[in-house]
VOGU-3710 file (C-alpha; in Angstrom, 3 decimals, decimal comma):
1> xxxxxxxxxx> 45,288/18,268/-31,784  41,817/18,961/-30,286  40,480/15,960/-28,452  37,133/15,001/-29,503  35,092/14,132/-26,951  30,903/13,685/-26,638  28,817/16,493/-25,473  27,036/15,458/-21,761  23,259/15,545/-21,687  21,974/18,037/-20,360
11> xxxxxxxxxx> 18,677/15,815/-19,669  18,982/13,259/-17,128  17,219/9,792/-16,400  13,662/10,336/-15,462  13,256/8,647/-12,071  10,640/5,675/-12,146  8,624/7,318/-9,806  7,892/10,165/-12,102  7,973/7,800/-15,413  5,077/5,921/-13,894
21> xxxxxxxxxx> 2,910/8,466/-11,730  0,032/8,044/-14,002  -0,015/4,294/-14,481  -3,108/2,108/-12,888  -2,634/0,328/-9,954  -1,924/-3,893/-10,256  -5,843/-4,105/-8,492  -6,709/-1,800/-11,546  -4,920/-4,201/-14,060  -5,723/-7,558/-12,178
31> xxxxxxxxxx> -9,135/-6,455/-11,472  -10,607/-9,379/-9,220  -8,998/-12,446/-10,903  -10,786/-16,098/-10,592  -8,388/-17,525/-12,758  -4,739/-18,428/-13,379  -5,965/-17,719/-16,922  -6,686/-14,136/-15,795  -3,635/-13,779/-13,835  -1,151/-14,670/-16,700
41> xxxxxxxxxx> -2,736/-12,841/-18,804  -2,331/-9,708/-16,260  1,379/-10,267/-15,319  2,979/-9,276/-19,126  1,411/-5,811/-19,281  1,696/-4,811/-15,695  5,682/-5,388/-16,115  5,939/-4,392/-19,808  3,856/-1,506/-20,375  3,763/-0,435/-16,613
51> xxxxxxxxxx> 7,030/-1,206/-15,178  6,000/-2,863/-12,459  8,824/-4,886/-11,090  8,561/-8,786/-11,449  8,781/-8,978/-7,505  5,803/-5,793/-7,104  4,088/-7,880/-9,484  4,513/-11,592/-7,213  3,881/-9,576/-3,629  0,461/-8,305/-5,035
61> xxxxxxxxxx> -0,551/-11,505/-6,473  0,816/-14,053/-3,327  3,024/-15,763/-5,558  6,875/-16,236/-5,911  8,656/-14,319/-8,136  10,134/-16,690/-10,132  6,211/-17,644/-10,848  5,918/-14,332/-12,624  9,535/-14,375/-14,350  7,902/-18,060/-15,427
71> xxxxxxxxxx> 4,477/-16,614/-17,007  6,303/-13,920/-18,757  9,471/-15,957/-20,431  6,248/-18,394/-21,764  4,561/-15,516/-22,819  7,737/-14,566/-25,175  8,048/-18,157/-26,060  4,452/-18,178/-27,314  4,919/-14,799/-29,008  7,504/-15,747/-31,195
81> x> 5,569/-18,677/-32,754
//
């Protein structure tokens, strides 16, 4: 009996690096923020759409990580009402 067995990808895992070459920079999507306002509002897309990790994202801005783990688990909270 012939063992069936999945056929490997030949495509591997883009590296980040290469998945992301063309995205802004955080001063590009932060812009000169005044404003915590501002500065949650900047903090979803740069991780979602961008991929910036939550700790990239909290060096940039002078903040603690768990502040930006914080602004985006409200902003899914919020979403979802």
């Amino acid at each position: 009996m012939k063992e069936v067995t999945p056929e490997k990808s030949s495509e591997k895992e883009i590296p980040q690096l290469q998945r992301y070459a063309h995205r802004p920079s955080l001063a590009e999507i932060f812009g000169v923020w005044k404003s915590k306002k501002r500065r949650n509002e900047g903090i979803e897309p740069s991780h979602r759409t961008y991929g910036y990790r939550q700790k990239e994202i909290a060096a940039y801005l002078g903040v603690h990580y768990t502040t930006v783990s914080h602004v985006l688990n409200c902003h899914n909270h919020d979403a979802k009402r």
